[in-house]
C-alpha positions as CSV (number, residue, x, y, z in Angstrom):
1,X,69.0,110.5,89.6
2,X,70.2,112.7,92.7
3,X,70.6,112.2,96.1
4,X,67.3,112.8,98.2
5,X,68.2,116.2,100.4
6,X,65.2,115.5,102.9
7,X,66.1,113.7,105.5
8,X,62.3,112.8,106.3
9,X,61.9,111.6,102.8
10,X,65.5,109.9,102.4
11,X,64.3,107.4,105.7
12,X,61.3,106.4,104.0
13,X,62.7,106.0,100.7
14,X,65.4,103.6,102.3
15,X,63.0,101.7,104.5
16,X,61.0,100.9,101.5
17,X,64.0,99.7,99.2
18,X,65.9,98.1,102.3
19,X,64.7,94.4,101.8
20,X,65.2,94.7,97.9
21,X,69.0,95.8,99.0
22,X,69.2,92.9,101.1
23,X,68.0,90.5,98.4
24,X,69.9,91.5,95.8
25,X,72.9,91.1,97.7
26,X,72.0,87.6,98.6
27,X,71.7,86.6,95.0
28,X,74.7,88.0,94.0
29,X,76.4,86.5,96.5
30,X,74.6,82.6,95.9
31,X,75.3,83.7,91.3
32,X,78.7,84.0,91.9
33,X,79.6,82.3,95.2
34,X,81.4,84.8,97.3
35,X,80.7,86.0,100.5
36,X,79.4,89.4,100.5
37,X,78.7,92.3,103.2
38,X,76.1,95.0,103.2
39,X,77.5,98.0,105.3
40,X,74.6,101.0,105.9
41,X,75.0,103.6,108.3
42,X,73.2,103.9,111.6
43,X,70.6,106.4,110.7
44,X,69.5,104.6,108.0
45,X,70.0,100.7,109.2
46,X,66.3,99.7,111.0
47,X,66.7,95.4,110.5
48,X,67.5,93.4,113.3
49,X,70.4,91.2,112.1
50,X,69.5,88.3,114.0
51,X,66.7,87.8,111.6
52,X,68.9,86.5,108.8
53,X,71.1,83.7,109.6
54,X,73.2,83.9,106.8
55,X,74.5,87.3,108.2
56,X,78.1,86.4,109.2
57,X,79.3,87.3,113.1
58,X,80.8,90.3,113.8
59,X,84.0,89.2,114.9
60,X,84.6,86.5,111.9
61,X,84.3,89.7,109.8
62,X,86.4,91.7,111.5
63,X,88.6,88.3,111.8
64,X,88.5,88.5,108.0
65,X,89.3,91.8,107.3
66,X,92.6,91.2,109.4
67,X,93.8,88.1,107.2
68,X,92.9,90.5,104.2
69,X,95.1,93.4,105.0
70,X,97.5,91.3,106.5
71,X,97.5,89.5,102.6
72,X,97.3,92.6,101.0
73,X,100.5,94.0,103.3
74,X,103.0,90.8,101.8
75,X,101.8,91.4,98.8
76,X,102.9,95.3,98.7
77,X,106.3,94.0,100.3
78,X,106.7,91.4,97.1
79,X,105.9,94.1,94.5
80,X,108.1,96.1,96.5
81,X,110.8,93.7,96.5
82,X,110.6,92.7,93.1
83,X,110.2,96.5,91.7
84,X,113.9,96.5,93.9
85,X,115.0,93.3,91.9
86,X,114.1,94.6,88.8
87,X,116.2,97.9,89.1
88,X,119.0,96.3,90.2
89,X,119.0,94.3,86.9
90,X,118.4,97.3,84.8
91,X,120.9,98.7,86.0
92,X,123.3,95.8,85.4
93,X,122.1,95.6,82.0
């Protein structure tokens, strides 16, 4: 498998297998009950999203992605801290 050079062809291709991406990604998210976000550039993206409800808001996912780094930020700072701790007690050892 390579990546389609034709940009003609590439669109078609995508169009076709679009709703196939979409529906996978909605059972994976109901099998294993997470939330789950399709991101596709501009040139390729032609579905309205207000045609599937379960497509979350815009904000909530940016909202989300905030709480997420945020999350991931404290953690860095305990590994940090604890990386710290554990020298220290090396070195006391």
């Amino acid at each position: 498998m390579k990546k389609i050079s034709n940009k003609c062809n590439l669109q078609v291709i995508f169009s076709k297998r679009q709703t196939g991406v979409f529906k996978k990604t909605s059972e994976l998210a109901t099998l294993c009950g997470v939330d789950l976000a399709v991101i596709i550039p501009p040139p390729f993206f032609t579905q309205d999203l207000n045609e599937d409800p379960s497509i979350v808001d815009e904000d909530e996912l940016h909202a989300h992605l905030n709480c997420l780094s945020n999350q991931i930020a404290v953690e860095k700072q305990h590994v940090k801290d604890l990386n710290h701790l554990l020298k220290a007690t090396e070195d006391h050892i």
